[in-house]
N, C-alpha and C positions, 0 to 999 in steps of 0.2 A: 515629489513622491506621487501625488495625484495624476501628475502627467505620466506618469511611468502607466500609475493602472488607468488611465483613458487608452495612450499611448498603442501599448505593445496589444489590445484586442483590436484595437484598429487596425496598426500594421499586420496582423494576425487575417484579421477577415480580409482583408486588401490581397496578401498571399491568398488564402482559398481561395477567392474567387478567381485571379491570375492563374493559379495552377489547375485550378478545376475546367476554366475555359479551355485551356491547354490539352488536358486529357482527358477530362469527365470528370462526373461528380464521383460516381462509385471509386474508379481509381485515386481520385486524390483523400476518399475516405481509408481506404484501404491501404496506401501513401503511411498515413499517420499512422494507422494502426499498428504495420508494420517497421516502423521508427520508433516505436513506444516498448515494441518486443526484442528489439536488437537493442533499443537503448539498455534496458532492463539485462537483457543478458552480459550487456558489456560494464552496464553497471557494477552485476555480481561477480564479475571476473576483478577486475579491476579493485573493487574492494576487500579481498580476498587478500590478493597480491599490496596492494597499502599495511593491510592488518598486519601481514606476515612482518612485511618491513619496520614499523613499528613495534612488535615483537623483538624482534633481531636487534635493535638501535636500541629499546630499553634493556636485553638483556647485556648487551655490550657497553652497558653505560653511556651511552650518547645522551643528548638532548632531542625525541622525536621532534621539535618545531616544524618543521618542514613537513614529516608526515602527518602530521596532525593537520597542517592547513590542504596538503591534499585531501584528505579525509572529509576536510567542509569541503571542497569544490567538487571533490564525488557528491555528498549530500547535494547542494548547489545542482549540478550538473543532472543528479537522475530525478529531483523534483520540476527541471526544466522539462524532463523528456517528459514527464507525466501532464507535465500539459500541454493540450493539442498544440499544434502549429508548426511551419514551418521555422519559422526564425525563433523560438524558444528550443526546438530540435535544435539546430543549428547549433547554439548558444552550450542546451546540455552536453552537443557531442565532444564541441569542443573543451569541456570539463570532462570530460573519461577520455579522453586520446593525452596518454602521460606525455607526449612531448610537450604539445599544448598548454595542457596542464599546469606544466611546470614552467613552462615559458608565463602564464598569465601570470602565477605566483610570484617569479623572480621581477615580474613587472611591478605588481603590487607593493611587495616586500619595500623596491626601490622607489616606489614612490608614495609610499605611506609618510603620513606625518604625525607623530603621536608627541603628544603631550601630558604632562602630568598634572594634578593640583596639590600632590601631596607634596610637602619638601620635609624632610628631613633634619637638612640643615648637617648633615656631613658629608658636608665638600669640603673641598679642602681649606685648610685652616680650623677645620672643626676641634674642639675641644672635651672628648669626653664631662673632664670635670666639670663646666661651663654649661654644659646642655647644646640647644641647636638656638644658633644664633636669631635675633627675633628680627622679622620685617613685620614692617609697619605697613603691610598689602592686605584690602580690604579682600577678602573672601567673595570667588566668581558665583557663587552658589550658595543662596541664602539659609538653604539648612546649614552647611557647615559653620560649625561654634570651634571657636581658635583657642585654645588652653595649654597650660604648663603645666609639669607636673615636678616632685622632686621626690628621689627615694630616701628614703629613710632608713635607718637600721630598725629590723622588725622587732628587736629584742624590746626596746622602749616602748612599745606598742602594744604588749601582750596583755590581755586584761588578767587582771587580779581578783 
C-alpha cells in the first residue's frame, strides 16, 4: 500500500515531464484539464444509464450484483479522473468505457477469492434438532467469543 502512494506520484510526475517535453508545459496542463472535464461528463452519463439499469433489474426482480459493482468502478473510475495525471486518466477512462468496465468486472468477479469465518454448521448432514455441529477450530480473530445457545419454549420463562 505504501508503494502504491510513493508509486503512482512518481509514475505520475515521470508522465508530466515526458509529455510536457513533448508539447509544452501549458499544453500538457491544459491536457489534464481537459481529461478531468470529459472524464466528469462521461462520468455523468454513464451513471445515469447504471442507475436506470438498476432501476429496471430491481423492479423486474433480479439481483442488481453486477450493477452495483459497476456503480463502484464508476465511483473508482471518476475519483481516478479527479486526480491529475496521465496514468490515473488512463486507469479512470478505462472504468467509464462499459465494455471495459465490464470486462475488468468479469475479470475480478473470476478471480476473487472470498472466504468466510462464520460457519453455520448447515451443510449437509446438519440436524435442525442437534444444532450446528461443533469444531474444535481455534477462532482467526481474537475478538470473536465462540458460544452455543438452546431455545427454550418461552412459556416457562414468563415472570410471575
Amino acid at each position: 500500500m505504501v508503494a502504491l502512494f510513493i508509486g503512482v506520484p512518481l509514475i505520475e510526475i515521470y508522465l508530466f515531464i515526458q509529455v510536457g517535453g513533448l508539447i509544452g508545459a501549458l499544453p500538457t496542463v491544459l491536457l489534464v484539464i481537459i481529461t478531468a472535464f470529459l472524464g466528469v461528463s462521461m462520468l455523468r452519463a454513464q451513471g445515469f444509464q447504471t442507475m436506470a439499469k438498476f432501476q429496471q433489474e430491481v423492479s423486474t426482480g433480479q439481483l442488481p450484483a453486477n450493477t452495483m459493482l459497476e456503480g463502484v468502478a464508476l465511483i473508482f473510475g471518476g475519483a481516478l479522473l479527479l486526480t491529475p495525471g496521465f496514468m490515473t486518466d488512463t486507469i479512470g477512462f478505462l472504468c467509464l468505457i462499459p465494455f471495459t468496465r465490464q470486462t475488468i468486472i468479469a475479470w475480478l468477479i473470476k478471480n476473487m477469492n472470498v472466504t468466510t469465518r462464520f460457519s453455520t454448521g448447515m451443510g449437509p448432514g446438519f440436524d435442525p434438532r442437534q444444532g450446528p455441529r461443533h469444531s474444535h477450530r481455534t477462532p482467526h480473530d481474537p475478538n470473536v467469543i465462540e458460544g452455543e445457545f438452546k431455545e427454550t419454549d418461552q412459556e416457562n420463562h414468563k415472570l410471575k
